[in-house]
N, C-alpha and C positions, 0 to 999 in steps of 0.2 A: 218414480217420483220426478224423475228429471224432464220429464211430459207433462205431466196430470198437473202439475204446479204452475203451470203456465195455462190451463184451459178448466180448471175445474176446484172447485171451494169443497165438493164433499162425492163422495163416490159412494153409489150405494149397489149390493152386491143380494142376487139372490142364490144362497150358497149350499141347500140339504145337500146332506153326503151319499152319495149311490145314486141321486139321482139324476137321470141323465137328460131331465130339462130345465137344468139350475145352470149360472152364469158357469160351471167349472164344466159342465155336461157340453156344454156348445162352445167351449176357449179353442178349440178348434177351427171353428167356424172363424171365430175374430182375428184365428194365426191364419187363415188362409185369406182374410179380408186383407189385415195386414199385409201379407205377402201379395197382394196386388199394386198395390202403393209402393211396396219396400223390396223387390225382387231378391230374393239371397234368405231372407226370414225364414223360410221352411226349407229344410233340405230333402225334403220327400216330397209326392205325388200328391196332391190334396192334404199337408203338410200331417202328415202321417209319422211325424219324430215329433205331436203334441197329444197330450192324453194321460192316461193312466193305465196300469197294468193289470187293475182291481177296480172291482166297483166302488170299492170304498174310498176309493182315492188315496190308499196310503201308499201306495208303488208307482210315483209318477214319472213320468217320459222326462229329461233331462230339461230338454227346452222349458215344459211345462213348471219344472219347479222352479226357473226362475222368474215365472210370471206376475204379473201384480193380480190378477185374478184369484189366480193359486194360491197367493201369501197371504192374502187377505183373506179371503176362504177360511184355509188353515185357524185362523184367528178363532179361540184362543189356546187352541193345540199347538200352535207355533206364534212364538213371540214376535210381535211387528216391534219395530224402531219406533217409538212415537214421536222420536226428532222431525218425521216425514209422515204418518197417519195417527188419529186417535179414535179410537171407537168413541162416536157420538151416539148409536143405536143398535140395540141386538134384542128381536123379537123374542120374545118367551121360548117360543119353539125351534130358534137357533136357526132359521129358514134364511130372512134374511137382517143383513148390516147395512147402516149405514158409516165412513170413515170419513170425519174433519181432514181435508189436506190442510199441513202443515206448511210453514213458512212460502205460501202461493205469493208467485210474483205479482206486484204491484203492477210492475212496467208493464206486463204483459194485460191484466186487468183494464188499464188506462187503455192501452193500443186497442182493444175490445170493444171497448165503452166507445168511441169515438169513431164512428164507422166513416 
């Protein structure tokens, strides 16, 4: 939240469980994007300390559970803080969410707005 609050009003997430082309299937992919940008993010080879142990996603890699992917994902198997997201939208089929960011910087909006 200490990111997404400054660049983003709602985050939407495509999340089925097991599958391995949903936003939690490739969190991977975005730990090792990140770790381009942020050297030290992955502590493994194609950051191979992100993932899960099951398909199901209930045995996840350390890193991996503290991600916003993951927590939100989880959603609503695992309680978010709605001080920081609120479920604005969850499809019939629980595929995917949309999450309202909560208290988004203004300053940061204005700085955006005004290129």
């Amino acid at each position: 939240h200490r990111l997404v609050k400054h660049v983003a009003d709602y985050v939407l997430l495509w999340c089925g469980a097991g599958n391995k082309n949903t936003d939690l299937g490739i969190s991977f992919h975005f730990a090792n994007i990140g770790n381009s940008v942020y050297p030290g993010h992955c502590t493994q080879p194609g950051c191979g300390d992100w993932g899960a142990y099951d398909q199901h996603w209930n045995n996840v890699k350390p890193k991996t559970e503290m991600s916003l992917v993951y927590n939100l994902c989880k959603h609503p198997y695992k309680k978010i803080d709605e001080k920081f997201f609120k479920l604005a939208y969850h499809t019939k089929n629980g595929l995917m969410s949309i999450f309202e960011v909560q208290n988004v910087s203004k300053a940061s909006k204005e700085w955006l707005a005004d290129p």
